[in-house]
TIVEXTI-412370 format. One line per 4 residues: their letters; for each residue x, y, z of C-alpha. Coordinates in Angstrom, 3 decimals, always signed. Layout:
% TIVEXTI-412370
a	X:Y:Z ~ ...;
% end
This chain:
% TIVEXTI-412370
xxxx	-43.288:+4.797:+66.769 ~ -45.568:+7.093:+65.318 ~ -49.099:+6.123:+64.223 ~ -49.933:+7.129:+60.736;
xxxx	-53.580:+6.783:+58.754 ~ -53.054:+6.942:+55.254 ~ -55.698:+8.905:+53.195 ~ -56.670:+9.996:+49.436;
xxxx	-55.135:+12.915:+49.541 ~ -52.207:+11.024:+50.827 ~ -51.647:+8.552:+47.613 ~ -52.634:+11.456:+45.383;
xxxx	-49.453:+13.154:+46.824 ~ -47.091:+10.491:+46.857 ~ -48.343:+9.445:+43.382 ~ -46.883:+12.831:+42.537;
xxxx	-43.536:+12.310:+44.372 ~ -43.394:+9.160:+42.619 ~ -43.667:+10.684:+39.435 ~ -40.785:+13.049:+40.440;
xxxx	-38.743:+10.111:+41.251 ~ -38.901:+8.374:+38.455 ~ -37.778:+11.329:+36.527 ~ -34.908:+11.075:+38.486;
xxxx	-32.123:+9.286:+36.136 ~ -28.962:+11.210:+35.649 ~ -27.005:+13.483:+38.101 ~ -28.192:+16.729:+35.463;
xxxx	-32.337:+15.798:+36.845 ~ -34.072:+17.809:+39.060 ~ -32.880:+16.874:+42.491 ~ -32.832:+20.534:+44.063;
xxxx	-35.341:+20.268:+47.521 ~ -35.693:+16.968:+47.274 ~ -36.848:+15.883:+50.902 ~ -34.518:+13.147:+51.501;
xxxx	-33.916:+10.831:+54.719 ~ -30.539:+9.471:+54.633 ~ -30.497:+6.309:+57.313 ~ -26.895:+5.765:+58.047;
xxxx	-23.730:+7.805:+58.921 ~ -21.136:+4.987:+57.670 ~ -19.128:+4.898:+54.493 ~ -22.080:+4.527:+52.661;
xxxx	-24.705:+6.362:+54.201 ~ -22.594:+9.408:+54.432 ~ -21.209:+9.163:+50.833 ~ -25.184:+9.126:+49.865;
xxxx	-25.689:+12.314:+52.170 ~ -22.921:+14.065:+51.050 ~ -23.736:+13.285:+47.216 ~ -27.234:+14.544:+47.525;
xxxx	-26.278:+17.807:+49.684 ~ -24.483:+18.244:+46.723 ~ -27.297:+17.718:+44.339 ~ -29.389:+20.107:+46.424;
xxxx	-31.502:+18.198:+48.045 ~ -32.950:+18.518:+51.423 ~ -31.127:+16.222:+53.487 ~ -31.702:+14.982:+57.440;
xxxx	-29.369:+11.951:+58.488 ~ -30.331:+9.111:+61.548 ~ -28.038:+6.717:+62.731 ~ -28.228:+4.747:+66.252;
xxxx	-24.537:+5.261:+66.504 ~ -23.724:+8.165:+68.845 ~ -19.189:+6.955:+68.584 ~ -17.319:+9.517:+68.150;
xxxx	-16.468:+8.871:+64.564 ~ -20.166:+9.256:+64.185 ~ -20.802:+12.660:+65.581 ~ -17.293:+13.853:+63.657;
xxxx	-19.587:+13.036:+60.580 ~ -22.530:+14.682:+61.402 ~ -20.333:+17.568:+62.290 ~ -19.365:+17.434:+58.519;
xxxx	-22.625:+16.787:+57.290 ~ -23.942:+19.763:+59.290 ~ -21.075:+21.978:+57.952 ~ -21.662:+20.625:+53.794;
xxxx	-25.542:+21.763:+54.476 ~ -27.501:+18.569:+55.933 ~ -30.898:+20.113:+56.988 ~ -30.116:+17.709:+60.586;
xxxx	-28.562:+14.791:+61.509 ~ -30.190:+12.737:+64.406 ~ -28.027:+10.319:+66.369 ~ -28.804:+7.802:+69.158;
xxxx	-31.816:+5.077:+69.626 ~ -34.294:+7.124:+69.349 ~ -33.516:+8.730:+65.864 ~ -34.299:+5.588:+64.344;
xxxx	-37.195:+4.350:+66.113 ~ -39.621:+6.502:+63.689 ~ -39.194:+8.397:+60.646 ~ -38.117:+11.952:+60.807;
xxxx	-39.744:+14.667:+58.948 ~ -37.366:+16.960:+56.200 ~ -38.768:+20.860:+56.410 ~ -41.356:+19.599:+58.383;
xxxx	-43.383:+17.269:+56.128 ~ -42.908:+14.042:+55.474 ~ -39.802:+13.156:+53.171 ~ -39.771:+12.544:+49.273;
xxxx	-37.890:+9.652:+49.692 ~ -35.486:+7.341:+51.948 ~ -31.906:+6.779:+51.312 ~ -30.608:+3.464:+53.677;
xxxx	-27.411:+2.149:+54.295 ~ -27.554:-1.509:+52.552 ~ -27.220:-3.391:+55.848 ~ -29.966:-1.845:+57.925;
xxxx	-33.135:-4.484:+57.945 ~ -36.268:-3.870:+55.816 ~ -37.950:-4.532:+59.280 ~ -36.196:-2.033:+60.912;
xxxx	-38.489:+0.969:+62.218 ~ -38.153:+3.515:+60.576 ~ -38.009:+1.571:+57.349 ~ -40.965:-0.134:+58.393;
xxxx	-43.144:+2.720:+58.348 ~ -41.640:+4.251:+55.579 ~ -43.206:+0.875:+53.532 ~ -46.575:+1.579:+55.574;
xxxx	-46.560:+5.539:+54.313 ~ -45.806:+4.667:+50.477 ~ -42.727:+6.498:+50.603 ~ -40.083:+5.200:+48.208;
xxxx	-36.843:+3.242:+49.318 ~ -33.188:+3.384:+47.921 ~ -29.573:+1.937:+48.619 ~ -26.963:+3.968:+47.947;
xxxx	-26.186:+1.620:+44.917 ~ -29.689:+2.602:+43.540 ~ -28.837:+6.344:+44.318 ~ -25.593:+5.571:+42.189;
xxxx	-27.349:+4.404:+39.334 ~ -29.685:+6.958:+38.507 ~ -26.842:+9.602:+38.969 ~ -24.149:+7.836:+36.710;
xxxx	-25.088:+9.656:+33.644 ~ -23.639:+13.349:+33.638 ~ -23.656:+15.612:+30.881 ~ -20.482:+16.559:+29.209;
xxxx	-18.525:+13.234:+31.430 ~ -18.137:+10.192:+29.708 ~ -20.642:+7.274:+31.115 ~ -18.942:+4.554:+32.621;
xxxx	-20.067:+0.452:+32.274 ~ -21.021:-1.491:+35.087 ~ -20.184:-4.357:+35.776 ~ -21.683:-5.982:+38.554;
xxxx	-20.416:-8.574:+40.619 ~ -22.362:-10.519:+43.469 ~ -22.305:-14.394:+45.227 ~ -21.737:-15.897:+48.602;
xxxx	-18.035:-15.882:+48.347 ~ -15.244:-14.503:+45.975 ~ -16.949:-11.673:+45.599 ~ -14.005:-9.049:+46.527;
xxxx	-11.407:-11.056:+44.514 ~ -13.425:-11.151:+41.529 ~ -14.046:-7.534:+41.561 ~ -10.143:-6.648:+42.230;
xxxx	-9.183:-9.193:+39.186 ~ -12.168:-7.701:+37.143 ~ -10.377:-4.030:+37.933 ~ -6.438:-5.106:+37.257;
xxxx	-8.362:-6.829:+33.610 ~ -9.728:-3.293:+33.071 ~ -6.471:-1.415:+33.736 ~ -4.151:-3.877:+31.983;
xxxx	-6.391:-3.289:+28.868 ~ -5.266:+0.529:+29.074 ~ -9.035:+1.196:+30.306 ~ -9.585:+3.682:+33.602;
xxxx	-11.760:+1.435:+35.694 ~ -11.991:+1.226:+38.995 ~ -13.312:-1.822:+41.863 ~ -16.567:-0.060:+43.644;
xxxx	-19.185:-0.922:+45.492 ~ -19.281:-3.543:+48.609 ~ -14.890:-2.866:+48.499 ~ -12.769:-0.103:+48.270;
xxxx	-14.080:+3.169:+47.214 ~ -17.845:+3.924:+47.786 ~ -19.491:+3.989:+44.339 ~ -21.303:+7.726:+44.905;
xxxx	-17.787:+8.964:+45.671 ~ -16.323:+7.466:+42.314 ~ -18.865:+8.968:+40.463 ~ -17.855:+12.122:+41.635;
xxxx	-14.191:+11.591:+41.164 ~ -12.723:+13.980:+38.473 ~ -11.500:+11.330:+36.741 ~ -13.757:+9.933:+34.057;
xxxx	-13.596:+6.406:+34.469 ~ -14.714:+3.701:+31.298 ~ -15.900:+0.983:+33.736 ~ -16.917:+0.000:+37.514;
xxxx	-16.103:-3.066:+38.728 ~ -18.933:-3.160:+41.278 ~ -19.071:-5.985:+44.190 ~ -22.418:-5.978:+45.251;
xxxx	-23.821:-7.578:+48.945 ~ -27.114:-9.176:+49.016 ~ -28.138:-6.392:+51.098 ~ -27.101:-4.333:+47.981;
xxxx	-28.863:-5.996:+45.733 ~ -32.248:-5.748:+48.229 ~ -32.453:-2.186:+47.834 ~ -31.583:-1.966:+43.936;
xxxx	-34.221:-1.959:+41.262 ~ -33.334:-0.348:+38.121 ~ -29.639:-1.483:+37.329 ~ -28.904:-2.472:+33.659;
xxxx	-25.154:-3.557:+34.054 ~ -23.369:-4.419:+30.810 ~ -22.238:-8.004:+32.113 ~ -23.086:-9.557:+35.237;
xxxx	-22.567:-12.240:+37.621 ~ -23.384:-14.763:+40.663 ~ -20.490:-16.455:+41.543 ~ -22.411:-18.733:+44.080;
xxxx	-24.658:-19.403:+46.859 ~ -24.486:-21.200:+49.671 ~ -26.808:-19.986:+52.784 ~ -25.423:-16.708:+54.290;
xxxx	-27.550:-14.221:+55.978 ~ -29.993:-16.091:+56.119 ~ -30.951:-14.277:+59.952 ~ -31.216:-10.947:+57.542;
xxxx	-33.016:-11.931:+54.334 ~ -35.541:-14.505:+56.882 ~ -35.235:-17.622:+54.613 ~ -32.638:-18.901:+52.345;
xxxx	-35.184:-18.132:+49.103 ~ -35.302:-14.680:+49.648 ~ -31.489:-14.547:+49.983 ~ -31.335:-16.171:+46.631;
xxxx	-34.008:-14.026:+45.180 ~ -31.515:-10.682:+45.753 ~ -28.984:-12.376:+44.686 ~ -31.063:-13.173:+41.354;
xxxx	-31.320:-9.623:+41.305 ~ -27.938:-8.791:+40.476 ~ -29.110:-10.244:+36.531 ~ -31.918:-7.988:+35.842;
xxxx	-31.552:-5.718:+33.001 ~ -28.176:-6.924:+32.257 ~ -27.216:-5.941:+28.540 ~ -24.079:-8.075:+27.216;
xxxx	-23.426:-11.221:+29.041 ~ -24.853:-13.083:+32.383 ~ -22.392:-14.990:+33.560 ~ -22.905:-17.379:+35.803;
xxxx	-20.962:-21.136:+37.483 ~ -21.574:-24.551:+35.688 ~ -20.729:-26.105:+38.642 ~ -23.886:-24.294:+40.524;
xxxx	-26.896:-25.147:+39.372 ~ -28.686:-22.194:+41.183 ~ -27.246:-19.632:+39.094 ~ -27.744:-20.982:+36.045;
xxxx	-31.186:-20.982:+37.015 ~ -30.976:-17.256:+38.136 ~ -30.320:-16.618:+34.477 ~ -32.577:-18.669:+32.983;
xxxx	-35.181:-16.616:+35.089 ~ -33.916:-13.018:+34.343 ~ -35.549:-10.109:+32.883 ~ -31.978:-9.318:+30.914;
xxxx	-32.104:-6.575:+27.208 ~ -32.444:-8.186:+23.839 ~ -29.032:-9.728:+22.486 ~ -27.996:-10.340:+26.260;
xxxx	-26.394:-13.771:+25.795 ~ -25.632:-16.990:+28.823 ~ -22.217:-17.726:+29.496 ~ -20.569:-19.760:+32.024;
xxxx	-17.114:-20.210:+33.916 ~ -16.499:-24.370:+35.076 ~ -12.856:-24.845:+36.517 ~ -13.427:-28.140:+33.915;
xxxx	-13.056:-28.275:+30.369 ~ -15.871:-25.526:+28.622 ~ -18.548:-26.127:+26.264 ~ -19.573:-23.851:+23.602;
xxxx	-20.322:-20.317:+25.371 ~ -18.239:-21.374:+28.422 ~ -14.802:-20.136:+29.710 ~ -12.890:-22.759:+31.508;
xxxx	-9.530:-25.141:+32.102 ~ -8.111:-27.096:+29.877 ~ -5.286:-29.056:+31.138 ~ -3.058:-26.036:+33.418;
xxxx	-4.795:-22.928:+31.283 ~ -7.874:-20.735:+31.553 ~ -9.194:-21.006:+27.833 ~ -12.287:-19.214:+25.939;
xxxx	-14.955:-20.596:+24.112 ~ -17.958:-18.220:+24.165 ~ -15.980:-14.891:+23.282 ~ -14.427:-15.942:+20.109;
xxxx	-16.215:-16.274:+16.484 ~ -14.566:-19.892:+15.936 ~ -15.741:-20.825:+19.371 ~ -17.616:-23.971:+17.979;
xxxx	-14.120:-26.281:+17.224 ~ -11.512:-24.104:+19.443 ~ -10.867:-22.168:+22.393 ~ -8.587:-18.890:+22.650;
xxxx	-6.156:-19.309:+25.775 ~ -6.309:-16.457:+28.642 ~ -3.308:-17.175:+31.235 ~ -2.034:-20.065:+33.021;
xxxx	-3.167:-21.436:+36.221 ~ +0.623:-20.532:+37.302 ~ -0.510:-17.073:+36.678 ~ -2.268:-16.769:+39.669;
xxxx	+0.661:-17.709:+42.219 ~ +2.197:-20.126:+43.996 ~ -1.101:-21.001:+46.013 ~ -4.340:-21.339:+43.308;
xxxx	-7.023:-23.424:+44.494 ~ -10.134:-23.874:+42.462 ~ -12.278:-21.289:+43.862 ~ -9.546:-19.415:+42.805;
xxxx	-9.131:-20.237:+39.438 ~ -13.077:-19.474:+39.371 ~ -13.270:-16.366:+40.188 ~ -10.337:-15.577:+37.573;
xxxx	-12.664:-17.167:+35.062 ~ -15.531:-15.232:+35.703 ~ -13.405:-11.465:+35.866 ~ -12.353:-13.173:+32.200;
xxxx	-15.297:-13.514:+31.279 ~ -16.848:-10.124:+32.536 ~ -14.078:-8.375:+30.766 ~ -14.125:-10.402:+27.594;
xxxx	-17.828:-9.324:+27.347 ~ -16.568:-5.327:+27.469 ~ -14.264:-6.037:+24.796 ~ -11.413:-6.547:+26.412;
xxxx	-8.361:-8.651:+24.739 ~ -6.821:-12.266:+25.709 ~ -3.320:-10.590:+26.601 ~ -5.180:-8.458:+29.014;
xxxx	-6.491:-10.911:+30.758 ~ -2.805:-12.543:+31.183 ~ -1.605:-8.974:+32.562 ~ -4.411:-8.332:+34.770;
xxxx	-4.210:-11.732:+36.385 ~ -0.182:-11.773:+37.017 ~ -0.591:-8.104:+38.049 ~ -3.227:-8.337:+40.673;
xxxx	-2.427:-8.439:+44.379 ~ -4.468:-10.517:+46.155 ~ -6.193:-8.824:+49.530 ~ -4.817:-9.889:+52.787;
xxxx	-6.911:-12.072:+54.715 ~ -8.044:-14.558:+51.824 ~ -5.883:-17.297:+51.824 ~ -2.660:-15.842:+52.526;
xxxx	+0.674:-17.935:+53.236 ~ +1.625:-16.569:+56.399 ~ +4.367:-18.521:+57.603 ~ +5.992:-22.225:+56.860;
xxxx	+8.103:-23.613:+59.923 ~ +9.420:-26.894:+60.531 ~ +7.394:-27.964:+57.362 ~ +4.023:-26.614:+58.611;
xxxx	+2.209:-24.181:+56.482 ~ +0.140:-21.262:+58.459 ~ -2.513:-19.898:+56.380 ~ -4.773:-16.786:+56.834;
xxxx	-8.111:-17.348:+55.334 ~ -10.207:-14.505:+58.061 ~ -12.214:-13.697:+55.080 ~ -13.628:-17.079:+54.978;
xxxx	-17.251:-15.550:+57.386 ~ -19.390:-18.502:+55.934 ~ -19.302:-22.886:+55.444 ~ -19.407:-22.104:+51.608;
xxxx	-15.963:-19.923:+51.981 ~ -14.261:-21.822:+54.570 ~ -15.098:-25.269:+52.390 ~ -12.676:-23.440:+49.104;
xxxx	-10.255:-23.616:+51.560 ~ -10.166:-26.599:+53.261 ~ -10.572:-28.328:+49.882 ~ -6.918:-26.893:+49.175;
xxxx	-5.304:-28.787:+51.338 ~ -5.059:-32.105:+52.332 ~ -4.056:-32.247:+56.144 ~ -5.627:-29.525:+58.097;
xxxx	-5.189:-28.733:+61.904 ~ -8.626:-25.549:+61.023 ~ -8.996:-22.808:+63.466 ~ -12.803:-21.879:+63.608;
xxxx	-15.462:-20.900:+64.943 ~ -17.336:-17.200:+65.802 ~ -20.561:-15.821:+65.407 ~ -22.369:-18.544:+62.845;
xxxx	-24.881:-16.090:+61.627 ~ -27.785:-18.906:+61.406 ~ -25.835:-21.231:+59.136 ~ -25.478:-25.143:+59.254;
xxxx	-21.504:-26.764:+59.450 ~ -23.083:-30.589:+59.077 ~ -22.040:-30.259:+55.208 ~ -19.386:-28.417:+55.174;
xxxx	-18.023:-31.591:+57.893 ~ -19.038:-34.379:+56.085 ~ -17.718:-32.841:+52.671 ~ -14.462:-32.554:+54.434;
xxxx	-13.963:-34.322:+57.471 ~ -11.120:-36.738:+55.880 ~ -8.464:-33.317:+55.916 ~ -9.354:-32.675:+59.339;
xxxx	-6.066:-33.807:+61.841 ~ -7.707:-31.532:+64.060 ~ -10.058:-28.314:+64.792 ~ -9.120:-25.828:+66.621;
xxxx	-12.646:-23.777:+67.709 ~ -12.873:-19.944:+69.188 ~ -15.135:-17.652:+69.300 ~ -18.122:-16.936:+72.154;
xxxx	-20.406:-19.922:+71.471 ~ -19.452:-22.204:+68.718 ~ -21.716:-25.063:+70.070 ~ -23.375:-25.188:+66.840;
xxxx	-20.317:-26.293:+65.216 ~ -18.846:-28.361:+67.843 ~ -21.778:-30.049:+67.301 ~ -21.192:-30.552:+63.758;
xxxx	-18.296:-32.083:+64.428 ~ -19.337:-34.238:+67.309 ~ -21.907:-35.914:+64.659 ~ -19.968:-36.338:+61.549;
xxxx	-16.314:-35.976:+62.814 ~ -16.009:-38.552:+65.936 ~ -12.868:-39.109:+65.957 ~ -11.409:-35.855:+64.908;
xxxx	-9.682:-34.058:+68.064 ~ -11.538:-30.748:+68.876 ~ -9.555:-28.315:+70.636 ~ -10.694:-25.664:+72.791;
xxxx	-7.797:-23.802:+74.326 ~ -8.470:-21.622:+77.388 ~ -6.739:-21.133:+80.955 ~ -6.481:-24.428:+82.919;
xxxx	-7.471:-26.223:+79.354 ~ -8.556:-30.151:+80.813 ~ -9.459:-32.739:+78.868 ~ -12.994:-34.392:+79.357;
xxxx	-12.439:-38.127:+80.852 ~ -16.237:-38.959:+79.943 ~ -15.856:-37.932:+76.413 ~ -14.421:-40.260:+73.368;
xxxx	-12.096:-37.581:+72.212 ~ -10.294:-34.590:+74.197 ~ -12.868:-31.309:+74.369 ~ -11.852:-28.571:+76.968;
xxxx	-14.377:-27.599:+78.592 ~ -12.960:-23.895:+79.320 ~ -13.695:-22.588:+76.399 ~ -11.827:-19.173:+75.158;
xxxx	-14.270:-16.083:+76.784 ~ -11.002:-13.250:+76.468 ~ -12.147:-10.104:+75.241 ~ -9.162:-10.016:+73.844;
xxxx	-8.907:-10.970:+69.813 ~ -5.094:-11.208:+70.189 ~ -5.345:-13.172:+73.284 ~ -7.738:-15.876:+71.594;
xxxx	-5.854:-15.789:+68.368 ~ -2.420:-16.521:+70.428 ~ -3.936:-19.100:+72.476 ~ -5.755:-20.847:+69.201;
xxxx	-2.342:-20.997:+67.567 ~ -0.155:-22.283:+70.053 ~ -3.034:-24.885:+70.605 ~ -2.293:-25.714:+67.019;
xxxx	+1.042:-26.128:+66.994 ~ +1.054:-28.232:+69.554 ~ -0.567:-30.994:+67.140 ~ +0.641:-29.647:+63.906;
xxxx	+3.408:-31.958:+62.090 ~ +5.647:-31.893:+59.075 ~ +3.338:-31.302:+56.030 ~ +0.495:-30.390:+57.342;
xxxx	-1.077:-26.951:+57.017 ~ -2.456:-24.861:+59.815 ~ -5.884:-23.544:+58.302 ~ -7.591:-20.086:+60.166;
xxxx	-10.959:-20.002:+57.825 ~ -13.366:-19.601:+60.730 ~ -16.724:-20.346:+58.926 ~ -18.391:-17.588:+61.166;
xxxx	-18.259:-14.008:+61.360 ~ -15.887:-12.257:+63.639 ~ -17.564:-9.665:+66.022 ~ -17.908:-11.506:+68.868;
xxxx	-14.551:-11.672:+69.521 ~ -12.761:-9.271:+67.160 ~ -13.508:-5.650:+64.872 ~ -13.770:-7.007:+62.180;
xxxx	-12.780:-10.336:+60.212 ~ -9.210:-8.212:+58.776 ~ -8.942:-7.693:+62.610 ~ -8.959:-11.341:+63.207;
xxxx	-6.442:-12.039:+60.429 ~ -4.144:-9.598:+61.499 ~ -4.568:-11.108:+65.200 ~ -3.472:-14.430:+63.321;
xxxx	-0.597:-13.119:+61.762 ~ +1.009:-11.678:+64.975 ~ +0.444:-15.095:+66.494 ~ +2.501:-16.986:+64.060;
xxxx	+4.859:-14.734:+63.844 ~ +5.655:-14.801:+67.195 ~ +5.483:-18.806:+67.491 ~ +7.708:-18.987:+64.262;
xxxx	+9.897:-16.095:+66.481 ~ +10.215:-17.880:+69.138 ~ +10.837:-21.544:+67.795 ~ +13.505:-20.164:+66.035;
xxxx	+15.138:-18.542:+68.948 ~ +15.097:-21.796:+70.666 ~ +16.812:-23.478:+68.084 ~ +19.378:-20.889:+68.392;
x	+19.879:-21.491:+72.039;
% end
């Protein structure tokens, strides 16, 4: 890492670059030889190359990654007219210069670590930080293309099916809008997408939110917070303080949940325009300036002039499909109430709800066989997720486990250890919720399937003690699910919401689901060839 002493002449110099900077609001500014350090070569790190290439700026890329899908980028980025693109450890152990001085500005991808290196002594030299969100910002206004609304969408969980409701509410509304961001299509390449689009439904990660500061979104909203991250942010306040974030500026409507007291208190804290008004989503019956349930329909009482003695109705719980749990019926509330604060009608709403497909991977039926019901909730990375599912259901053999990512189960136990029949745990080392379970669920049987799988005579319940090591996702998710057959019964529900992330075992957590899917399909496959014979 290089050693840098920062002088007068120094802060004279970037006081000028900052001045440049902040000129820099619409994609029509000056951007031509701005010296620009892109860190990232992923889907967003190249989309925020690419864009500025575009722009004319002065562009070198750095990524640790030296894959081959990373150096077929920065063959691309080399042929569109980056100035360089470094790959490999050392690329990102200091920061690179752009024409030979130091760069204007940095561009990072939203995961990489304000600690990080290079980032590091970019904060040490002055020299201004950006996500690619930020980037997307300041270039959304173009002239002669219609401007489209933001709005932004953020929380612990729910965060992608929000968004994809918020979209189908758009589009049913006869609206082009699209669902940005943390999901689907990168916002830089939207922006750039011939087609002028009205609104952006944009999910934004904390990491997102970290490396954002001059949003002004139409409506916004936190969904929730429970800890995640908490090993990236360093402390649980600062992950709420991004979060917060995601409120700043906003113009129409900050929406946030009744039922968590946290973001009300974001809003009550923001920095929002003049005439921004609160307004919450409760899965219970709403107060003035709420949206909520009343009896089986989402209603409307903060969107409506008579709002004080009635409520408009939206859709039906039924709407949303055979399986609608409350976090569920949540995060169709807030999308309502998002796109009620655009403008957009009641009917909409109805249309956008029955015509939206929900993602794979978030609780998805799977399978039901000899009365047991196989669900796939792999998107379920945190306690906070994982508990909207198991609060679905009432007997639960729950595959989990994985890479905890700092997190405490003890709640998430004790809040629902009277579903549990049994858990089934994988991944590497979940000792951190086995031991969870060992102090608030005692008498629930833990199941950890592996070759020449014993049970432990000195313990009080049966705990393998060959735990699953395979490589292998498919192998571990095959070997989890036959475990949990084995003690599955009419009426209960087989529940995969790991409360961990996936990488230590699997790609990805869509990797894991799929892995989960083949399993039970070949159990179901095979039971039902040996009722046959």
């Amino acid at each position: 890492m290089g050693c840098w002493t920062v002088t007068q002449r120094d802060l004279e110099a970037q006081e000028a670059i900052d001045t440049r900077l902040a000129s820099l609001t619409s994609w029509d500014a000056d951007w031509a030889g701005l010296r620009v350090v892109v860190t990232g070569i992923g889907i967003s790190g190249f989309a925020a190359a690419d864009t500025l290439i575009e722009l004319g700026a002065h562009v070198v890329v750095v990524d640790s990654a030296t894959t081959e899908k990373a150096m077929a980028h920065a063959d691309t980025l080399r042929i569109v007219g980056a100035q360089d693109v470094l790959l490999g450890e050392e690329a990102v152990a200091s920061l690179p210069e752009v024409d030979s001085q130091a760069p204007d500005l940095v561009v990072t991808s939203p995961g990489w670590h304000p600690d990080q290196a290079l980032l590091a002594e970019a904060a040490r030299r002055h020299i201004a930080v950006w996500g690619d969100v930020e980037l997307a910002w300041r270039l959304r206004i173009r002239e002669g293309r219609k401007t489209a609304e933001w709005l932004t969408i953020t929380g612990t969980n729910g965060k992608t099916t929000t968004v994809g409701l918020t979209e189908s509410m758009l589009q049913a509304a006869g609206l082009k809008a699209i669902a940005v961001g943390n999901v689907g299509t990168p916002i830089l390449d939207a922006l750039r997408d011939p087609v002028e689009y009205d609104a952006f439904a944009v999910e934004l990660s904390s990491f997102q939110l970290h490396w954002s500061h001059s949003l002004a979104p139409l409506a916004s909203v936190c969904l929730n917070v429970a800890e995640d991250h908490v090993d990236w942010h360093g402390s649980y306040e600062a992950y709420l303080q991004d979060k917060a974030s995601v409120y700043a500026n906003t113009k129409v409507a900050c929406i946030y949940n009744a039922e968590s007291p946290e973001t009300e208190h974001m809003v009550m804290e923001a920095d929002v325009q003049e005439g921004c008004r609160a307004v919450a989503f409760t899965t219970n019956t709403p107060a003035i300036s709420m949206v909520g349930v009343v009896e089986d329909l989402l209603v409307d009482r903060a969107f409506i002039a008579e709002r004080k003695d009635s409520a408009k109705e939206l859709a039906a719980i039924a709407d949303l499909g055979a399986i609608a749990p409350r976090h569920m019926v949540a995060n169709a509330l807030a999308a309502a109430a998002l796109v009620r604060a655009y403008g957009v009608d009641a009917t909409a709403v109805r249309e956008g709800i029955k015509n939206y497909v929900p993602g794979d991977h978030r609780i998805q039926a799977v399978a039901k066989s000899k009365g047991i019901l196989w669900v796939n909730d792999s998107k379920a990375t945190n306690p906070h997720a994982a508990a909207a599912s198991l609060a679905a259901f009432s007997s639960v053999v729950w595959i989990a486990g994985g890479l905890p990512k700092g997190v405490s189960y003890d709640q998430l136990v004790i809040d629902h250890v009277s579903r549990l029949k049994a858990v089934v745990l994988i991944g590497e080392d979940s000792s951190t919720l086995r031991s969870a379970l060992e102090r608030h669920a005692p008498n629930v049987p833990v199941i950890e399937p592996g070759t020449g799988e014993t049970e432990d005579a000195q313990s009080e319940r049966p705990v393998s003690e060959t735990h699953i090591t395979s490589k292998s996702g498919e192998r571990v998710m095959s070997m989890a699910v036959n475990a949990a057959a084995q003690v599955a019964v009419d009426g209960d529900t087989v529940l995969m919401a790991p409360a961990s992330a996936s990488m230590d075992q699997f790609s990805s957590y869509a990797h894991r689901g799929e892995a989960f899917i083949q399993a039970v399909r070949e159990l179901v496959e095979g039971q039902a060839q040996t009722s046959e014979e």
